[in-house]
Biotite code that builds the C-alpha atoms (Angstrom):
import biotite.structure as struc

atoms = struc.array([
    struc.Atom([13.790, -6.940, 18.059], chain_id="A", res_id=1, res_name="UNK", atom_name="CA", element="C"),
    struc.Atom([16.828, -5.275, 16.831], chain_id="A", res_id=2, res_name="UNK", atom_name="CA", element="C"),
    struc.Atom([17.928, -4.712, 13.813], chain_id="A", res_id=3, res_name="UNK", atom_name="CA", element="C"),
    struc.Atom([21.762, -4.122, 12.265], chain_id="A", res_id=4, res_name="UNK", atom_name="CA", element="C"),
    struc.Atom([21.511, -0.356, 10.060], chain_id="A", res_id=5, res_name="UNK", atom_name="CA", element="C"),
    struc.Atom([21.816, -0.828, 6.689], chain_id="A", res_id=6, res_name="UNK", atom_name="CA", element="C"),
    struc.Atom([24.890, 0.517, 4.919], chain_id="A", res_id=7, res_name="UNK", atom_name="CA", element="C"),
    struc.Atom([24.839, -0.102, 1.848], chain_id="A", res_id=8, res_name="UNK", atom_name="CA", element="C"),
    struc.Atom([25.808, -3.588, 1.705], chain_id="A", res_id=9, res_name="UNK", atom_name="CA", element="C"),
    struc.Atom([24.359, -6.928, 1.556], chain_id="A", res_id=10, res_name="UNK", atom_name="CA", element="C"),
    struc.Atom([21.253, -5.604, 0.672], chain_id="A", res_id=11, res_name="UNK", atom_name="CA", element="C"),
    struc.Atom([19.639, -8.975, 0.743], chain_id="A", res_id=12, res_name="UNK", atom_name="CA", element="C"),
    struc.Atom([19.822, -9.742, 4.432], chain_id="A", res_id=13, res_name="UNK", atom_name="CA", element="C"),
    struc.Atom([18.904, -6.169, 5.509], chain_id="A", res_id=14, res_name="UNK", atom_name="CA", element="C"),
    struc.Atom([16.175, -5.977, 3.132], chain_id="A", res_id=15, res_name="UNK", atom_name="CA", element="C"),
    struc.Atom([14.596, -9.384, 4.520], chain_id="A", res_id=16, res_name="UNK", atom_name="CA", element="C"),
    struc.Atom([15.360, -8.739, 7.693], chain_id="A", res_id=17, res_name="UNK", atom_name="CA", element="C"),
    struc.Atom([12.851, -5.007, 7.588], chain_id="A", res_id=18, res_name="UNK", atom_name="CA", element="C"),
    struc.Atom([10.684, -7.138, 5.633], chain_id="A", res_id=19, res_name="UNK", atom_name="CA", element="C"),
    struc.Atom([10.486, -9.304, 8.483], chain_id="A", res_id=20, res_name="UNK", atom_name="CA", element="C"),
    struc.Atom([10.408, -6.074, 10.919], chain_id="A", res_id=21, res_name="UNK", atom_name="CA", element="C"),
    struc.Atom([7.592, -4.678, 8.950], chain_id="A", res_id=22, res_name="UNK", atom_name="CA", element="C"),
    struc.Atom([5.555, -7.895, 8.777], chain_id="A", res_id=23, res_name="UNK", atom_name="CA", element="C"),
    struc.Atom([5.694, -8.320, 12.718], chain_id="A", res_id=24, res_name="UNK", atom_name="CA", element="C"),
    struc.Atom([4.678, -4.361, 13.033], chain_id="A", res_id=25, res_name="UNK", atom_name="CA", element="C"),
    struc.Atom([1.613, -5.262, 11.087], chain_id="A", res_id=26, res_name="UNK", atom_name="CA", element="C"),
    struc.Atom([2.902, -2.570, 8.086], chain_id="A", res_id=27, res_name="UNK", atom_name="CA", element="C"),
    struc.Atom([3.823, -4.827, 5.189], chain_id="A", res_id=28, res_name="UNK", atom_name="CA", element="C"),
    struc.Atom([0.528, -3.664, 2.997], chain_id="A", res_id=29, res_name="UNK", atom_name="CA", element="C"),
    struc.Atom([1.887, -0.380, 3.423], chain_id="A", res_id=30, res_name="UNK", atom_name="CA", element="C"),
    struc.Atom([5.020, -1.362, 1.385], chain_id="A", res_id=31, res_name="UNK", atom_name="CA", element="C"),
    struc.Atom([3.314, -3.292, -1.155], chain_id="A", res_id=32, res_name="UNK", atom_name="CA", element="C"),
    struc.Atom([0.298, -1.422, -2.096], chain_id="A", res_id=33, res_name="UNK", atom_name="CA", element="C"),
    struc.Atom([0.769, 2.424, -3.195], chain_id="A", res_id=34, res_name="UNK", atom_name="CA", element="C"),
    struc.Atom([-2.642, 3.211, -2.100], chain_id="A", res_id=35, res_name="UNK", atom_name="CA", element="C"),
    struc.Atom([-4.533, 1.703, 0.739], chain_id="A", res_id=36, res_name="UNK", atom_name="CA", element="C"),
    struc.Atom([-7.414, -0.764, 0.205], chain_id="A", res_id=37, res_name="UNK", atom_name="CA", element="C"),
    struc.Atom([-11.527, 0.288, 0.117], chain_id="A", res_id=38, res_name="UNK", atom_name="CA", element="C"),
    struc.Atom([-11.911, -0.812, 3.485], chain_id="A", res_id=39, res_name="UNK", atom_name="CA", element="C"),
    struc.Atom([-9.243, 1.074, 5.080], chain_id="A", res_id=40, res_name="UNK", atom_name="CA", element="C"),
    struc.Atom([-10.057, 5.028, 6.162], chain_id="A", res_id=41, res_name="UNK", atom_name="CA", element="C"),
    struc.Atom([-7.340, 7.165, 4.781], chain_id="A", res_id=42, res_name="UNK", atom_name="CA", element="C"),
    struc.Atom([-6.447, 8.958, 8.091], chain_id="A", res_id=43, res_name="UNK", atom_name="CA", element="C"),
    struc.Atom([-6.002, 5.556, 9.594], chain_id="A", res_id=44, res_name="UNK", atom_name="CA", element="C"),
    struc.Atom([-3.413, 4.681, 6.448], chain_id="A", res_id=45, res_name="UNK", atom_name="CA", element="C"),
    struc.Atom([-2.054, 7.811, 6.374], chain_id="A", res_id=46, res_name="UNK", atom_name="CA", element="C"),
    struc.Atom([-1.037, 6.828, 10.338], chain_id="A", res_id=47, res_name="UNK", atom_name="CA", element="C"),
    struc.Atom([-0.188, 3.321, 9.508], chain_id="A", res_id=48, res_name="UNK", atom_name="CA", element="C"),
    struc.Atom([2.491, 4.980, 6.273], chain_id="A", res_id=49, res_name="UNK", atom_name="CA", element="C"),
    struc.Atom([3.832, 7.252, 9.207], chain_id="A", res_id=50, res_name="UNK", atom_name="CA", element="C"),
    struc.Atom([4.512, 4.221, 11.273], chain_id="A", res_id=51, res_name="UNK", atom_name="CA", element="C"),
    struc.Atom([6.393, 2.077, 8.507], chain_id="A", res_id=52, res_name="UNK", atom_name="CA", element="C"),
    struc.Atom([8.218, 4.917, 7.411], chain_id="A", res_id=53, res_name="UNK", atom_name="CA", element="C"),
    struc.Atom([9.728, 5.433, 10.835], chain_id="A", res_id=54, res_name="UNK", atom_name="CA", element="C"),
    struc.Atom([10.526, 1.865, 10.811], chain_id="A", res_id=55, res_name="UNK", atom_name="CA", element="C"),
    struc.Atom([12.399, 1.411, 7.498], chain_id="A", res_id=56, res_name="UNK", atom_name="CA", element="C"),
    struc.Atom([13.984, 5.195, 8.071], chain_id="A", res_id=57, res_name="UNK", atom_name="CA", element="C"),
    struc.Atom([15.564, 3.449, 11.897], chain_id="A", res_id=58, res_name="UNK", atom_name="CA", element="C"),
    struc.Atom([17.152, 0.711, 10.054], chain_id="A", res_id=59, res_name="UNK", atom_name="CA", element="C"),
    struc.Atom([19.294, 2.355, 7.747], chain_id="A", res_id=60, res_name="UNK", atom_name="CA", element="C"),
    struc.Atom([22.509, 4.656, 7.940], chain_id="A", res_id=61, res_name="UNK", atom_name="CA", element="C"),
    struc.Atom([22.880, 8.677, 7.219], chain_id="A", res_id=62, res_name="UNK", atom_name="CA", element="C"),
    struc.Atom([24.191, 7.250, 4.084], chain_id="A", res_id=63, res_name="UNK", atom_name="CA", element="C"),
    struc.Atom([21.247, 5.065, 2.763], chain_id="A", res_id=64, res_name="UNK", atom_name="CA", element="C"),
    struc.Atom([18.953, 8.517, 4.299], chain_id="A", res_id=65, res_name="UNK", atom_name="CA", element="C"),
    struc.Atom([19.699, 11.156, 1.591], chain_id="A", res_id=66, res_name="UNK", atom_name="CA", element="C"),
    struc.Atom([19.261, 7.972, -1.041], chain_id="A", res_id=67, res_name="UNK", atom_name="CA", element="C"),
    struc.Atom([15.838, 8.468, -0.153], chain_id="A", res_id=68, res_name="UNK", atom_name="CA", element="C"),
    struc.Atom([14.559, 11.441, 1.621], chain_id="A", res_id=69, res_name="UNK", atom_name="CA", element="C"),
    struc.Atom([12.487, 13.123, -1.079], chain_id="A", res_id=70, res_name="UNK", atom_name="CA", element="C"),
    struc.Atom([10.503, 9.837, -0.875], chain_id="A", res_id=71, res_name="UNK", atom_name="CA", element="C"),
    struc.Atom([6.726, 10.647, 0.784], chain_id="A", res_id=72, res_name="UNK", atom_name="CA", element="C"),
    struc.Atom([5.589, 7.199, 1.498], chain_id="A", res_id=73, res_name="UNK", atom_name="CA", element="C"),
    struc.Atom([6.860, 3.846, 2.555], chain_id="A", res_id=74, res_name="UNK", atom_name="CA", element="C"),
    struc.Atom([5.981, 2.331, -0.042], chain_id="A", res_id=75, res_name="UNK", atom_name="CA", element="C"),
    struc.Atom([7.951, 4.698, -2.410], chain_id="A", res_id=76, res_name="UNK", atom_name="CA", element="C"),
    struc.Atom([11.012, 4.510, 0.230], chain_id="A", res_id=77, res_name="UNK", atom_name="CA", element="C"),
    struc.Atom([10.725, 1.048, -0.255], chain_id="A", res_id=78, res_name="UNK", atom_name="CA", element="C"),
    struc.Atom([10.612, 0.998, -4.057], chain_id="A", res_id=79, res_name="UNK", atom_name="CA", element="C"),
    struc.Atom([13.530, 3.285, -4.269], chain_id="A", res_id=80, res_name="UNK", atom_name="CA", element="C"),
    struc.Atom([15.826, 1.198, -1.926], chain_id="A", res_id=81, res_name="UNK", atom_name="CA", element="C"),
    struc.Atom([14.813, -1.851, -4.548], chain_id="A", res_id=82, res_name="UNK", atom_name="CA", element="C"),
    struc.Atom([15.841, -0.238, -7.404], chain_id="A", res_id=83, res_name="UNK", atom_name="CA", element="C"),
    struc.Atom([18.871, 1.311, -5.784], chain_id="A", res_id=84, res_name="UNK", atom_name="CA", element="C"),
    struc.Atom([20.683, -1.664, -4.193], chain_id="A", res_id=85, res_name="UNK", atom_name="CA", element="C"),
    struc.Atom([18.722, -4.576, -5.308], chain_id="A", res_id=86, res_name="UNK", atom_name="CA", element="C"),
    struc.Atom([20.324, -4.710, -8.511], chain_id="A", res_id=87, res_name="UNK", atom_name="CA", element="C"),
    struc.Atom([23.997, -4.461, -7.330], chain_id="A", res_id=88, res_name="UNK", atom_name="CA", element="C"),
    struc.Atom([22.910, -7.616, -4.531], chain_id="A", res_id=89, res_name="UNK", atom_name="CA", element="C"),
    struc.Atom([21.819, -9.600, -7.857], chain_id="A", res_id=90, res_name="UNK", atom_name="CA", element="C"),
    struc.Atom([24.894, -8.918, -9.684], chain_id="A", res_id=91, res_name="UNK", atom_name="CA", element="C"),
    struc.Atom([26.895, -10.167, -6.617], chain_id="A", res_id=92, res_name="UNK", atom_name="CA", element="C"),
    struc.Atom([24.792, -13.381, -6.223], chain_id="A", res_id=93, res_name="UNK", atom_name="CA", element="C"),
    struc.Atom([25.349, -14.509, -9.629], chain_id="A", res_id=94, res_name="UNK", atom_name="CA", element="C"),
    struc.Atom([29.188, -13.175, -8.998], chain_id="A", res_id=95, res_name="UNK", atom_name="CA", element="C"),
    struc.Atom([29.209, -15.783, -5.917], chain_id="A", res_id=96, res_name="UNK", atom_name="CA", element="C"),
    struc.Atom([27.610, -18.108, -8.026], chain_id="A", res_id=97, res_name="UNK", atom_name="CA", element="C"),
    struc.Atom([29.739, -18.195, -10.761], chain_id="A", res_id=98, res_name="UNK", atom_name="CA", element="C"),
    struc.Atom([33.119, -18.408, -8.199], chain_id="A", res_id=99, res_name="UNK", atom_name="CA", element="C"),
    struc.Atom([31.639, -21.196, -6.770], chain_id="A", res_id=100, res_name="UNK", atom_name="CA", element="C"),
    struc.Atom([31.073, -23.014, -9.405], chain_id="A", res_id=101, res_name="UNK", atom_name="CA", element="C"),
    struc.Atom([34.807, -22.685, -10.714], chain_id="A", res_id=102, res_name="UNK", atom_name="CA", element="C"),
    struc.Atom([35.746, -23.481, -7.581], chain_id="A", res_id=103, res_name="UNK", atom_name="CA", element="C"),
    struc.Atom([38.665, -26.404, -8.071], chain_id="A", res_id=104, res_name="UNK", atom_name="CA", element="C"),
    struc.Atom([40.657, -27.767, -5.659], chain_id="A", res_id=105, res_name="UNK", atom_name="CA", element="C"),
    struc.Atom([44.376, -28.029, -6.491], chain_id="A", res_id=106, res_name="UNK", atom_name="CA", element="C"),
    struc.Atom([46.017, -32.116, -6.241], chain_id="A", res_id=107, res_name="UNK", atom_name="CA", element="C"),
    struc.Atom([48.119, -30.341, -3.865], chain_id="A", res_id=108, res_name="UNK", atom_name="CA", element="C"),
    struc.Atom([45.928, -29.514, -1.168], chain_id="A", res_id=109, res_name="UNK", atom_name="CA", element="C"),
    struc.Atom([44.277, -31.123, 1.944], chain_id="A", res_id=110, res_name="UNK", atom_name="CA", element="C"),
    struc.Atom([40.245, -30.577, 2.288], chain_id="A", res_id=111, res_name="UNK", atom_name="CA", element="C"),
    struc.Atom([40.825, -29.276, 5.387], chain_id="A", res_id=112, res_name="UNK", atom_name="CA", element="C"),
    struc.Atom([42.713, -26.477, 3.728], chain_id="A", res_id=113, res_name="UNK", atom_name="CA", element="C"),
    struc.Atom([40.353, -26.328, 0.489], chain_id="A", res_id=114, res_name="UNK", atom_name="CA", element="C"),
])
């Protein structure tokens, strides 16, 4: 599976698509849970946070990298990439949204050309 690097922009499809990465790796609990569950032995999540790190860090730019390189685990590489460019992909959602909706077409125009 290959994955586009994320730049920067459109957040939303590059963050679903490592979601998606990370879910087929078998990693995802290490992005949603800061610290691993009773049952798992901490060298074994330890190995499994090494893993998902690699995985986000291969699917982002040099760019996105010093954003979060002070970050020890995936799951706090993950949480800073959400509060980083989430926020901006919200903002241009409800941008799109709002153009869409005041979206006219003019008398003058065919639909072909609307």
């Amino acid at each position: 599976m290959s994955l586009r690097k994320f730049d920067g922009t459109n957040f939303s499809y590059s963050k679903e698509q490592m979601e998606n990465y990370i879910i087929v790796k078998g990693q995802i609990d290490l992005i949603q849970n800061a610290t691993p569950p009773s049952i798992v032995k901490p060298d074994e999540w330890t190995r499994m946070d090494r893993v998902a790190r690699a995985i986000i860090r291969m699917h982002w730019s040099e760019l996105v990298y010093y954003t979060v390189q002070s970050c020890a685990t995936a799951h706090a590489f993950w949480a800073t990439l959400l509060s980083r460019y989430e926020k901006k992909a919200t903002a241009t959602k409800l941008y799109l949204i709002r153009r869409i909706y005041n979206l006219r077409m003019k008398e003058s125009d065919s639909v072909t050309a609307h």
